[in-house]
PDB file of the backbone (N, CA, C, O) and the ligand in Angstrom, with CONECT records:
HET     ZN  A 101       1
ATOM      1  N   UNK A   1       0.849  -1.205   0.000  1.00  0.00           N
ATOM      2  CA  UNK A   1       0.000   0.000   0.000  1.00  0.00           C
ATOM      3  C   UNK A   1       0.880   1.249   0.000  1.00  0.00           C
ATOM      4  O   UNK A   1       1.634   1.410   0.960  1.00  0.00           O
ATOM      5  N   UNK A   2       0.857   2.055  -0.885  1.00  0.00           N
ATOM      6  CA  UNK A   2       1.309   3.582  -0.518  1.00  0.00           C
ATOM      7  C   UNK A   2       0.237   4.815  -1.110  1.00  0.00           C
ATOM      8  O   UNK A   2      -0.871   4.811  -1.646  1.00  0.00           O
ATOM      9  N   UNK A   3       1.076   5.698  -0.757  1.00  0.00           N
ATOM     10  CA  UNK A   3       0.341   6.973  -1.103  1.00  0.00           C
ATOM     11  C   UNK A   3       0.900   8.316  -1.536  1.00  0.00           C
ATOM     12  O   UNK A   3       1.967   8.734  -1.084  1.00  0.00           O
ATOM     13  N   UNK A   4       0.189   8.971  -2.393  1.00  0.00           N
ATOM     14  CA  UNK A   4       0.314  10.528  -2.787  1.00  0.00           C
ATOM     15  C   UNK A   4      -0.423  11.823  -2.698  1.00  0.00           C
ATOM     16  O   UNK A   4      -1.576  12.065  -2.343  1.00  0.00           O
ATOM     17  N   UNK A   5       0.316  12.408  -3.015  1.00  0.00           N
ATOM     18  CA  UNK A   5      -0.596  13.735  -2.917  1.00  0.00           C
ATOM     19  C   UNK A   5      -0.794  14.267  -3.827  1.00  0.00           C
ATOM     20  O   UNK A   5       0.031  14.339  -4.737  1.00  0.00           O
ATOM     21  N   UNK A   6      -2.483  15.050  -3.875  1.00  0.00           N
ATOM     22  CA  UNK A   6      -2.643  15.265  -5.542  1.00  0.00           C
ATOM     23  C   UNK A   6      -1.954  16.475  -5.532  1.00  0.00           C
ATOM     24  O   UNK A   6      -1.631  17.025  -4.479  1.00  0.00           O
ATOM     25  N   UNK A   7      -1.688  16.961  -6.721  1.00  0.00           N
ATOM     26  CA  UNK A   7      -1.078  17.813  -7.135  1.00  0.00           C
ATOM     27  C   UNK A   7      -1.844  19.259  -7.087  1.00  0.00           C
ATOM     28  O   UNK A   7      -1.449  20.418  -6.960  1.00  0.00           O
ATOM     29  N   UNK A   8      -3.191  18.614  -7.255  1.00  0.00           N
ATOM     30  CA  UNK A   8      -4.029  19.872  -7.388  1.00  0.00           C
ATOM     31  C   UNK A   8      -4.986  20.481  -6.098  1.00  0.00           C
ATOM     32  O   UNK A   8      -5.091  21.673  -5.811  1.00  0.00           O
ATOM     33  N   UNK A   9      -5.576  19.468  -5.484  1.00  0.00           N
ATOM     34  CA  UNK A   9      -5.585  19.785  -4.195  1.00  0.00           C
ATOM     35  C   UNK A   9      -5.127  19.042  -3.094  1.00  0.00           C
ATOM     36  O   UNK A   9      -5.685  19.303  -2.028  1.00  0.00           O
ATOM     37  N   UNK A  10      -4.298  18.228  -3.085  1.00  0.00           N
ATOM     38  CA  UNK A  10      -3.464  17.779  -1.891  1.00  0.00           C
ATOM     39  C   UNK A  10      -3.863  16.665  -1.621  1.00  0.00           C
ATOM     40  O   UNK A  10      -3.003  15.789  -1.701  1.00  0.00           O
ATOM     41  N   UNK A  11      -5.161  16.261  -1.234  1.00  0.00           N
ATOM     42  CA  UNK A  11      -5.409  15.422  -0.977  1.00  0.00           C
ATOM     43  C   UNK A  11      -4.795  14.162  -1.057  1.00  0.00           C
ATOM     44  O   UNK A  11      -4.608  13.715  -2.189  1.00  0.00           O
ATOM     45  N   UNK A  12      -4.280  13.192   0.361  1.00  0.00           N
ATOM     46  CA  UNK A  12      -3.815  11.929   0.342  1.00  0.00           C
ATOM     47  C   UNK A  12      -4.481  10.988  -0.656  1.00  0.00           C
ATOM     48  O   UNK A  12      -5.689  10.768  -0.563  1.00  0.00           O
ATOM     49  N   UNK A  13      -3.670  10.375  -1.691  1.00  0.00           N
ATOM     50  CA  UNK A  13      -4.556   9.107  -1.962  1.00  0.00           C
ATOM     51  C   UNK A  13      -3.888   7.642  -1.852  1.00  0.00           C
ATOM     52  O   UNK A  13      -2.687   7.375  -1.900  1.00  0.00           O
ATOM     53  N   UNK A  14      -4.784   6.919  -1.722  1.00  0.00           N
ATOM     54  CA  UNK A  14      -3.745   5.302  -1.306  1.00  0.00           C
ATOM     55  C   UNK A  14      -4.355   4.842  -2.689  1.00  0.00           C
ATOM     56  O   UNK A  14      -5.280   5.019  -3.481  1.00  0.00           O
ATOM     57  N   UNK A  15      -3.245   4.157  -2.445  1.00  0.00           N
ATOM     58  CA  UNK A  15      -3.256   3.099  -3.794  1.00  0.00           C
ATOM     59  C   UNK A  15      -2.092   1.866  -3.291  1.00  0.00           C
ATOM     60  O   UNK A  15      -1.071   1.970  -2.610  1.00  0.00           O
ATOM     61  N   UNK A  16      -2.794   0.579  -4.004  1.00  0.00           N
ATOM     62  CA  UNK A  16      -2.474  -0.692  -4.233  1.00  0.00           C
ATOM     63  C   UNK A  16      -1.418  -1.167  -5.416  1.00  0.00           C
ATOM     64  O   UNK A  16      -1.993  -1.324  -6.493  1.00  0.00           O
ATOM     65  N   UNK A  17      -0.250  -1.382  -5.441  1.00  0.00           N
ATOM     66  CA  UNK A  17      -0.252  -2.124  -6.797  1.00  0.00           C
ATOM     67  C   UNK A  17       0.632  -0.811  -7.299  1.00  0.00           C
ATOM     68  O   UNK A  17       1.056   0.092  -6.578  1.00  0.00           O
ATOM     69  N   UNK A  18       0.808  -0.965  -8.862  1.00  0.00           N
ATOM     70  CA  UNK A  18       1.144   0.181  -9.696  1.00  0.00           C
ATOM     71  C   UNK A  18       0.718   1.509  -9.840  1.00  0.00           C
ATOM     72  O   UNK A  18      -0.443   1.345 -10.213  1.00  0.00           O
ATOM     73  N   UNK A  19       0.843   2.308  -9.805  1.00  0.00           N
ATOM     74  CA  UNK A  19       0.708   3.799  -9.925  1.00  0.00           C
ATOM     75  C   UNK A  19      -0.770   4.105 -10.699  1.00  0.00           C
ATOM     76  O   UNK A  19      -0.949   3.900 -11.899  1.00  0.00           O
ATOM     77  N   UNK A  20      -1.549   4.511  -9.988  1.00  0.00           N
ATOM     78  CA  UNK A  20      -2.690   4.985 -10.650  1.00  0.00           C
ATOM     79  C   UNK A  20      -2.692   5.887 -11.883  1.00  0.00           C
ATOM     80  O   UNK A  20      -2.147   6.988 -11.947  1.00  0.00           O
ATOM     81  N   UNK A  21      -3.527   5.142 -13.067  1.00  0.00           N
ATOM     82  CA  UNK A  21      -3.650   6.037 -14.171  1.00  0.00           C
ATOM     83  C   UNK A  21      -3.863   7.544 -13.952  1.00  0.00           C
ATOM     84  O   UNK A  21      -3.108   8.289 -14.577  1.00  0.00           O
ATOM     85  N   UNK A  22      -4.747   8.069 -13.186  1.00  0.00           N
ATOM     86  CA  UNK A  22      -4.586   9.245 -12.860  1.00  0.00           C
ATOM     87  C   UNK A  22      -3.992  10.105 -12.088  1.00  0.00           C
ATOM     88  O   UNK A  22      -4.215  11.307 -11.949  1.00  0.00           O
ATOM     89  N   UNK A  23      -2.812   9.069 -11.327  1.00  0.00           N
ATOM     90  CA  UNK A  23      -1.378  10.079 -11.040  1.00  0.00           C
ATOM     91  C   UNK A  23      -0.598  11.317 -11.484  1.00  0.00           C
ATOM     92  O   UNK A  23      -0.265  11.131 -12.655  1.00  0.00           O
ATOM     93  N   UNK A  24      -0.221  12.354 -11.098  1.00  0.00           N
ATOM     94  CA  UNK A  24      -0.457  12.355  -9.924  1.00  0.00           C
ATOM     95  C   UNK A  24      -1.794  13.390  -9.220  1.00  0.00           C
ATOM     96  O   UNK A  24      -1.634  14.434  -8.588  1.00  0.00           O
ATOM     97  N   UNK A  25      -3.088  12.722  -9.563  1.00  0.00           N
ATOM     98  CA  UNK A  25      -4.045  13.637  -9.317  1.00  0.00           C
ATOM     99  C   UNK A  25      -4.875  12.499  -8.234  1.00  0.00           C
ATOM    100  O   UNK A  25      -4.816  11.272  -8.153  1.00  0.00           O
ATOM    101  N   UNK A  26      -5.520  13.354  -7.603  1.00  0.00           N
ATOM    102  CA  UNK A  26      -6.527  12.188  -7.434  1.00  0.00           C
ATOM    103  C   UNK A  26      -7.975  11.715  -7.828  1.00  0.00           C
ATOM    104  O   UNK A  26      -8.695  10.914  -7.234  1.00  0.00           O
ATOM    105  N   UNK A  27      -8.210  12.412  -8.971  1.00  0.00           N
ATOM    106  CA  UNK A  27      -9.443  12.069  -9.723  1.00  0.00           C
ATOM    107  C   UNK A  27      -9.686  13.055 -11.075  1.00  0.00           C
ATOM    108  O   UNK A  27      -9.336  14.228 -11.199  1.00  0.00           O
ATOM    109  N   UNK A  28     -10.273  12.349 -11.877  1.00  0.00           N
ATOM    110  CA  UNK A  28     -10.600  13.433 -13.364  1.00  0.00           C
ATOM    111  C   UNK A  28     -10.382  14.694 -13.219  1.00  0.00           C
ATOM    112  O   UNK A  28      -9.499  15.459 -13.605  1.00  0.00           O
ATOM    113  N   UNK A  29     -11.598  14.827 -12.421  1.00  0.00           N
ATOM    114  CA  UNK A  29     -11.674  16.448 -12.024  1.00  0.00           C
ATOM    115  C   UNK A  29     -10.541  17.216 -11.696  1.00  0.00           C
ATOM    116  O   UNK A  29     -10.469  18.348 -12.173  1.00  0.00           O
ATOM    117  N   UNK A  30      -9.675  16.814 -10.990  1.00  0.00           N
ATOM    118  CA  UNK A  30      -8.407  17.281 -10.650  1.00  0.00           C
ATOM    119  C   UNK A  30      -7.205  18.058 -11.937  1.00  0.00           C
ATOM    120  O   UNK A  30      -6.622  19.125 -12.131  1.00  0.00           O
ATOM    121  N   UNK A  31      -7.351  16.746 -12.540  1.00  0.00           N
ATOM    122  CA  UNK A  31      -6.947  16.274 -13.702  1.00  0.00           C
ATOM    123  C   UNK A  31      -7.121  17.329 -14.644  1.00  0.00           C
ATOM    124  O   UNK A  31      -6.124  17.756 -15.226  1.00  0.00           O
ATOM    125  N   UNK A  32      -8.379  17.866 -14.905  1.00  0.00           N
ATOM    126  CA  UNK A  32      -8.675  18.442 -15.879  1.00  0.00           C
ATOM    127  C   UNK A  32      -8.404  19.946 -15.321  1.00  0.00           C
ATOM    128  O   UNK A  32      -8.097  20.834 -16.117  1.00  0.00           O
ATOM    129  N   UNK A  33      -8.530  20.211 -13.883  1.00  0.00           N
ATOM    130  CA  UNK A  33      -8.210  21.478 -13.199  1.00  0.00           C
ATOM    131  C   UNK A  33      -7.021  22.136 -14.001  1.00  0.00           C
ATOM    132  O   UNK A  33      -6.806  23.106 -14.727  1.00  0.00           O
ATOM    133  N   UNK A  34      -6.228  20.806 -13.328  1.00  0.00           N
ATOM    134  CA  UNK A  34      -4.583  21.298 -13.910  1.00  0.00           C
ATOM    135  C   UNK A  34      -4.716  21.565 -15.510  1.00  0.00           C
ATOM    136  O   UNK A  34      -3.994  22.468 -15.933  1.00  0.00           O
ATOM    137  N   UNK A  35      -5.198  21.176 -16.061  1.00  0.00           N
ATOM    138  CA  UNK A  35      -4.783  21.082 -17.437  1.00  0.00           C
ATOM    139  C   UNK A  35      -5.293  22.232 -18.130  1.00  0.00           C
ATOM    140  O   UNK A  35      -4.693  22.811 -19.036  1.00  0.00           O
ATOM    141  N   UNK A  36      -6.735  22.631 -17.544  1.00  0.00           N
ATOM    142  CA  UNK A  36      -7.396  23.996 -18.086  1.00  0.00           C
ATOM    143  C   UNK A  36      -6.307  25.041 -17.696  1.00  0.00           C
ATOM    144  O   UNK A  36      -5.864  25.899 -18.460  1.00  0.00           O
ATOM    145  N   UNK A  37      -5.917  24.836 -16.322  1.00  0.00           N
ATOM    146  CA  UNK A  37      -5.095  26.281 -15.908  1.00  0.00           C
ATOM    147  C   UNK A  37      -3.704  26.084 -16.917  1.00  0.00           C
ATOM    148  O   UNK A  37      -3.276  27.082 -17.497  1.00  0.00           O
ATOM    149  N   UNK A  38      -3.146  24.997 -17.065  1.00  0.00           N
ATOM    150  CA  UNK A  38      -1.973  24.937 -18.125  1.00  0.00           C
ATOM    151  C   UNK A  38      -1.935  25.611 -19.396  1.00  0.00           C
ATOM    152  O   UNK A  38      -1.102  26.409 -19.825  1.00  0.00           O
ATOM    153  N   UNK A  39      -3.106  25.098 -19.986  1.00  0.00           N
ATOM    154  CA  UNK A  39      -3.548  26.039 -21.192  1.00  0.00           C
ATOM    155  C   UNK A  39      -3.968  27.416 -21.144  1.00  0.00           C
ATOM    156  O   UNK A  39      -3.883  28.280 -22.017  1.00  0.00           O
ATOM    157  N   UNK A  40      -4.362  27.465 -20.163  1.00  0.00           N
ATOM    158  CA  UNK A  40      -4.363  28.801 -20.094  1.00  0.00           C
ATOM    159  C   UNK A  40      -3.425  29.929 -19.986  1.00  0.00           C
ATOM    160  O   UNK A  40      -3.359  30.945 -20.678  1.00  0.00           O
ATOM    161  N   UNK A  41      -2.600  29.494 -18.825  1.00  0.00           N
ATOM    162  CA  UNK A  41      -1.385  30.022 -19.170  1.00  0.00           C
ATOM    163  C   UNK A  41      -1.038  30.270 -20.277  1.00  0.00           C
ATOM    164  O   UNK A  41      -0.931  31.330 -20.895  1.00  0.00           O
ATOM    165  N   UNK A  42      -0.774  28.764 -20.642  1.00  0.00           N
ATOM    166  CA  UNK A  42      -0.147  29.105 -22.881  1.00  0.00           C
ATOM    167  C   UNK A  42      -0.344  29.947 -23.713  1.00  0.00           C
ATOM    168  O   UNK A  42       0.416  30.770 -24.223  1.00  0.00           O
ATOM    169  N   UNK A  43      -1.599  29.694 -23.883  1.00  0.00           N
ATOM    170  CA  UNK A  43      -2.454  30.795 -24.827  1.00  0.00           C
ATOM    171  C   UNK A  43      -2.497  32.013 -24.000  1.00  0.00           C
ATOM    172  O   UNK A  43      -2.448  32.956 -24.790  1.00  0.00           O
ATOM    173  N   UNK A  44      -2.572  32.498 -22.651  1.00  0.00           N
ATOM    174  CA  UNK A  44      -2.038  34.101 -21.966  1.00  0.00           C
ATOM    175  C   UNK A  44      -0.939  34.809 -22.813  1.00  0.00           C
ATOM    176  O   UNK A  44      -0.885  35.890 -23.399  1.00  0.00           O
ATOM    177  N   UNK A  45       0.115  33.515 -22.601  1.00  0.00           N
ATOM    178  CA  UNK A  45       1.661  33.891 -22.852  1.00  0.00           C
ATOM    179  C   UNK A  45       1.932  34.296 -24.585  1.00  0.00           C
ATOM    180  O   UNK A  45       2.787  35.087 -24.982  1.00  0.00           O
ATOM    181  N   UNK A  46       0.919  33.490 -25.488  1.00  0.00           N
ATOM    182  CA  UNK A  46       1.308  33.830 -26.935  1.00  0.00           C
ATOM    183  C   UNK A  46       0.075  34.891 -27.509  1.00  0.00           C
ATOM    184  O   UNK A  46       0.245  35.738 -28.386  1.00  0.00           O
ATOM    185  N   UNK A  47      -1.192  34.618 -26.787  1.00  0.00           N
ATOM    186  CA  UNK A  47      -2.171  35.499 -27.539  1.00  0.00           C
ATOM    187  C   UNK A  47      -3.280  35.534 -27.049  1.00  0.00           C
ATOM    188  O   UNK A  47      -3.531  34.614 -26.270  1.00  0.00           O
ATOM    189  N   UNK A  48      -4.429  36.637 -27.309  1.00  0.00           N
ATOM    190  CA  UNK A  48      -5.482  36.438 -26.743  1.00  0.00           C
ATOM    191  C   UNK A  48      -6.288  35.402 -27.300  1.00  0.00           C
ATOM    192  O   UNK A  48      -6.042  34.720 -28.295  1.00  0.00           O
ATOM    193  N   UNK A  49      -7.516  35.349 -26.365  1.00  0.00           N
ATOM    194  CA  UNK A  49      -8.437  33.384 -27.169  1.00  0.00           C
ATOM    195  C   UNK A  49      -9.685  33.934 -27.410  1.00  0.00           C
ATOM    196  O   UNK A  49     -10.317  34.564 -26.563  1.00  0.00           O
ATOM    197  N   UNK A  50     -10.074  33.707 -28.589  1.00  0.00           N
ATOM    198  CA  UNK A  50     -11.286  33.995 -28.725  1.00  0.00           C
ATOM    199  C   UNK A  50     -11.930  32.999 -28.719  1.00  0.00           C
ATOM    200  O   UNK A  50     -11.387  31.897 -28.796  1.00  0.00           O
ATOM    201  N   UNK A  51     -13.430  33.175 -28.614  1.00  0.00           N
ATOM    202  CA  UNK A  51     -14.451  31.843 -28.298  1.00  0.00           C
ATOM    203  C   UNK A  51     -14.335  31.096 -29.004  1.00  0.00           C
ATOM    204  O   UNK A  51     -14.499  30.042 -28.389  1.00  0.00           O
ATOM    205  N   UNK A  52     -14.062  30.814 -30.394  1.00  0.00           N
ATOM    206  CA  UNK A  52     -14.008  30.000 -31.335  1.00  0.00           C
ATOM    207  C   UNK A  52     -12.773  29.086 -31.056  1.00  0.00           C
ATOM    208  O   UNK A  52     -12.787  27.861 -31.176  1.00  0.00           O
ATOM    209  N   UNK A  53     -11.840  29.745 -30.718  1.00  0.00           N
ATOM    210  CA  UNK A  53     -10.761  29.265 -30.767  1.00  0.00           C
ATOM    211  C   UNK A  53     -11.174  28.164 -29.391  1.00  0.00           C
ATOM    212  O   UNK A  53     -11.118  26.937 -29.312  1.00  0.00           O
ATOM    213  N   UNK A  54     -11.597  29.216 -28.399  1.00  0.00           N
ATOM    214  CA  UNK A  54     -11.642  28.165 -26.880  1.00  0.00           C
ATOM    215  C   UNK A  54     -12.457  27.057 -27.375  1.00  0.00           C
ATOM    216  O   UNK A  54     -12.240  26.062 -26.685  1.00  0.00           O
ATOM    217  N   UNK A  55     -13.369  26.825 -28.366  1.00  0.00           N
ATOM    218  CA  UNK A  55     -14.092  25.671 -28.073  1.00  0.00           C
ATOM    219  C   UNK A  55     -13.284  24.436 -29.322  1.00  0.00           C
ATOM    220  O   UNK A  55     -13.805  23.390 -29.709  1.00  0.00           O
ATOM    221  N   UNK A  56     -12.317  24.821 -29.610  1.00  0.00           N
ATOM    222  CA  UNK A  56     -11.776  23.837 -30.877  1.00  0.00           C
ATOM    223  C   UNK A  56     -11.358  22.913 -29.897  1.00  0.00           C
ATOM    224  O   UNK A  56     -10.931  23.116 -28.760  1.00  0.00           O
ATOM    225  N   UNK A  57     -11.568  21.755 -30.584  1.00  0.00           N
ATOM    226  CA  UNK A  57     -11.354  19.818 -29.805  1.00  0.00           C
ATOM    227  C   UNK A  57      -9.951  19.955 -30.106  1.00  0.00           C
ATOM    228  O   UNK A  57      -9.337  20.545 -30.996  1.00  0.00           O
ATOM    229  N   UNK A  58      -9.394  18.794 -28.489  1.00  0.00           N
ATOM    230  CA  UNK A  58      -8.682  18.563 -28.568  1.00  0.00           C
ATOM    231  C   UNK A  58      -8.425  17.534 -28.898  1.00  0.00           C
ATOM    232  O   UNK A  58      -9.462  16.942 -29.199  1.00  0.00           O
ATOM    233  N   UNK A  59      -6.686  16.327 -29.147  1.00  0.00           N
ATOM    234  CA  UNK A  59      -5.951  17.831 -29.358  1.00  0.00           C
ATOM    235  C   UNK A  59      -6.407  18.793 -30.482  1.00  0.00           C
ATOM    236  O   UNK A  59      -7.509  18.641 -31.009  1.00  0.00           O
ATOM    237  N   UNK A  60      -5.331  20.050 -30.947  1.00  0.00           N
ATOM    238  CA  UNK A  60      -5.452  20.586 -32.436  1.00  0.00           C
ATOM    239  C   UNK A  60      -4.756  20.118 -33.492  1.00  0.00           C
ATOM    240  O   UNK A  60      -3.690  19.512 -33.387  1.00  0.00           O
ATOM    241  N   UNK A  61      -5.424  20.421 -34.722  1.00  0.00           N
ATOM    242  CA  UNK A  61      -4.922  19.265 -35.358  1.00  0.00           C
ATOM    243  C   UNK A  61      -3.230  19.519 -36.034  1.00  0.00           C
ATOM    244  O   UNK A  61      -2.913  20.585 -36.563  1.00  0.00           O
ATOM    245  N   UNK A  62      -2.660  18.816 -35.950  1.00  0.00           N
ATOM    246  CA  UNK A  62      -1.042  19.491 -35.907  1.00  0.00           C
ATOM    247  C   UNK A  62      -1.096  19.742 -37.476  1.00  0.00           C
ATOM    248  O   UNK A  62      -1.828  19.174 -38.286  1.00  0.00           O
ATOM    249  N   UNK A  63       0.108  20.994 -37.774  1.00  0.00           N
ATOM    250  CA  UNK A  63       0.510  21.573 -39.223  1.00  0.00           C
ATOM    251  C   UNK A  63       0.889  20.489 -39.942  1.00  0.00           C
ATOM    252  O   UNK A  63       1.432  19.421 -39.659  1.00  0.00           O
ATOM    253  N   UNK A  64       0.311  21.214 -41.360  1.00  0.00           N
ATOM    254  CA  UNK A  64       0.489  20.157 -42.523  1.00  0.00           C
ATOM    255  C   UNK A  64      -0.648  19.376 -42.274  1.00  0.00           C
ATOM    256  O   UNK A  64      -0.790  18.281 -42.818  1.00  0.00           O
ATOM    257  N   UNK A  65      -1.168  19.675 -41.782  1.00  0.00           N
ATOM    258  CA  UNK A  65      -2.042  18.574 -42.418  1.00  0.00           C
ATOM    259  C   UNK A  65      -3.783  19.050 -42.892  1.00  0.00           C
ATOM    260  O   UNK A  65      -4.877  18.501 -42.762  1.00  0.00           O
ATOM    261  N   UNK A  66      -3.280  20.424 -43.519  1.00  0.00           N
ATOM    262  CA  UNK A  66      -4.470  21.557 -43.689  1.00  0.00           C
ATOM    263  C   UNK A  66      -4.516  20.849 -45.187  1.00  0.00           C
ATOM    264  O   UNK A  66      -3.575  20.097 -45.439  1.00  0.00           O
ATOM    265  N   UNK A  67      -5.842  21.082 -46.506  1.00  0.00           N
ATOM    266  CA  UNK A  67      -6.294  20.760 -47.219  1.00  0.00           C
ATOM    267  C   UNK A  67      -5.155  22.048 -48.128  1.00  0.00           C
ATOM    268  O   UNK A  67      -5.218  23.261 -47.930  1.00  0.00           O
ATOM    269  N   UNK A  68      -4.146  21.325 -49.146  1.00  0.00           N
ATOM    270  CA  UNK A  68      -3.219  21.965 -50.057  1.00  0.00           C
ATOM    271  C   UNK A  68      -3.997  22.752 -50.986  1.00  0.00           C
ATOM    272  O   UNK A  68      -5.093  22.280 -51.289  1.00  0.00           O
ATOM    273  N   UNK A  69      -3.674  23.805 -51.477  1.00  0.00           N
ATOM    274  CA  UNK A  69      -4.357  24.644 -52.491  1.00  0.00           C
ATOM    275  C   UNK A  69      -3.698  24.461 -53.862  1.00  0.00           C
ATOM    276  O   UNK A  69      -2.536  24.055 -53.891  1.00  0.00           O
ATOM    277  N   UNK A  70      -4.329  24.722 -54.963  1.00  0.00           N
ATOM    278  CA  UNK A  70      -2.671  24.473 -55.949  1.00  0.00           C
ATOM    279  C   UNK A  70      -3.194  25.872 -56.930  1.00  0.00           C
ATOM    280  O   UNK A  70      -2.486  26.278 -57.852  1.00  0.00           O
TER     281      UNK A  70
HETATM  282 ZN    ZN A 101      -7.234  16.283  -6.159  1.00  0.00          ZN2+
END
């Protein structure tokens, strides 16, 4: 048996066995905390976001691979 702390709010978690898939958080929600504030940052640091932009799926779809013009 051991344990961690989530990253996002602290909270102890135990776990059995191998490292929980959602290490080091302790649940989705956590998970996704961190990750909204990450991106956010990003996009702070290079540009402002407009709504369109905020709602594009992830991931985005990487360069090159836009429809070629000739
Ligand atoms: Zn947590």
């Amino acid at each position: 048996m051991s344990t961690y702390q989530c990253v996002t709010c602290g909270r102890e978690v135990v776990y059995d066995g191998p490292l929980p898939v959602r290490y080091p958080f302790c649940s989705s929600r956590c998970q996704f905390v961190d990750l909204g504030k990450w991106l956010r940052e990003q996009y702070t640091i290079e540009r402002d976001l407009t709504p369109e932009e905020a709602g594009e799926p992830w991931p985005p779809r990487p360069p090159g691979e836009e429809p070629q013009r000739r």
